[in-house]
N, C-alpha and C positions, 0 to 999 in steps of 0.2 A: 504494500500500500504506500502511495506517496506521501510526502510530510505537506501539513495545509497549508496553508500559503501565510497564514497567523496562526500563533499557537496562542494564543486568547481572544475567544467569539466576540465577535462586535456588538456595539451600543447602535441599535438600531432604533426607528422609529415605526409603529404602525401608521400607515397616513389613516386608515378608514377609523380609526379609535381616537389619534391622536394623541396615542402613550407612547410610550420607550419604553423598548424591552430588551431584553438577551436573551436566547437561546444558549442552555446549557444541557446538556445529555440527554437532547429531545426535550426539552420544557421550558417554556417560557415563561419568563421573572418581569415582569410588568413593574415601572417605576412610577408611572406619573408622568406628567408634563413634560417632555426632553426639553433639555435644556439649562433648567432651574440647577444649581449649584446640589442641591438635595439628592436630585435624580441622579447625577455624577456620581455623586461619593455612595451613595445604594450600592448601584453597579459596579467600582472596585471595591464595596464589601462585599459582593454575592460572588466576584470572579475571585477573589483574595480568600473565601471559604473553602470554594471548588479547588484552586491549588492548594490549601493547604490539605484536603482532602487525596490529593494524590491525581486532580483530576479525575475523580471517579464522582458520579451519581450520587447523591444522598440518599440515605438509606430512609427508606418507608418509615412513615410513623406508627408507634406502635400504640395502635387507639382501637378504644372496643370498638366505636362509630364505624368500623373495618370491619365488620363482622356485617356478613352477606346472609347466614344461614336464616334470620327468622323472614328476612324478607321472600328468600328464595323458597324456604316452607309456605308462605302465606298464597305465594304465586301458584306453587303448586295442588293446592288444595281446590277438589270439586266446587263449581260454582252451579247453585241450582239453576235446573233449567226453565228456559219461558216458554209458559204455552202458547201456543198456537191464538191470536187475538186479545193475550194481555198487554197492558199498556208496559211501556218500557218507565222502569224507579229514575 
């Protein structure tokens, strides 16, 4: 594989939001406003994380809110059927 052309993702701008963001490990870090001296320093804290991270991905947060199973039970449960000429709930 070839080496990127920058070995730190760039400070880009969405035009249709009109935020600045960065793309890091497939994920974009939305700052606010580009431009504002605030949005700057965000973004060498978010890149300044990511290398001290080794340039790898952040690791998943560990939150119940991550737990899929009562929804994916809830979805899979029979739903009664409608007769034939009742009004829809």
């Amino acid at each position: 594989m070839s080496r990127p052309r920058s070995l730190q993702p760039m400070y880009r701008v969405d035009t249709a939001r009109g935020r600045a963001f960065v793309r890091v490990a497939r994920h974009k870090t939305y700052f606010g406003v580009p431009g504002p001296q605030e949005s700057l320093d965000a973004y060498d804290c978010r890149i300044s994380e990511w290398i001290a991270r080794g340039r790898m991905p952040a690791a998943p947060a560990q939150n119940a809110s991550l737990n899929r199973a009562p929804a994916l039970a809830r979805s899979l449960r029979p739903r009664p059927q409608r007769r034939e000429g009742e009004p829809f709930d």
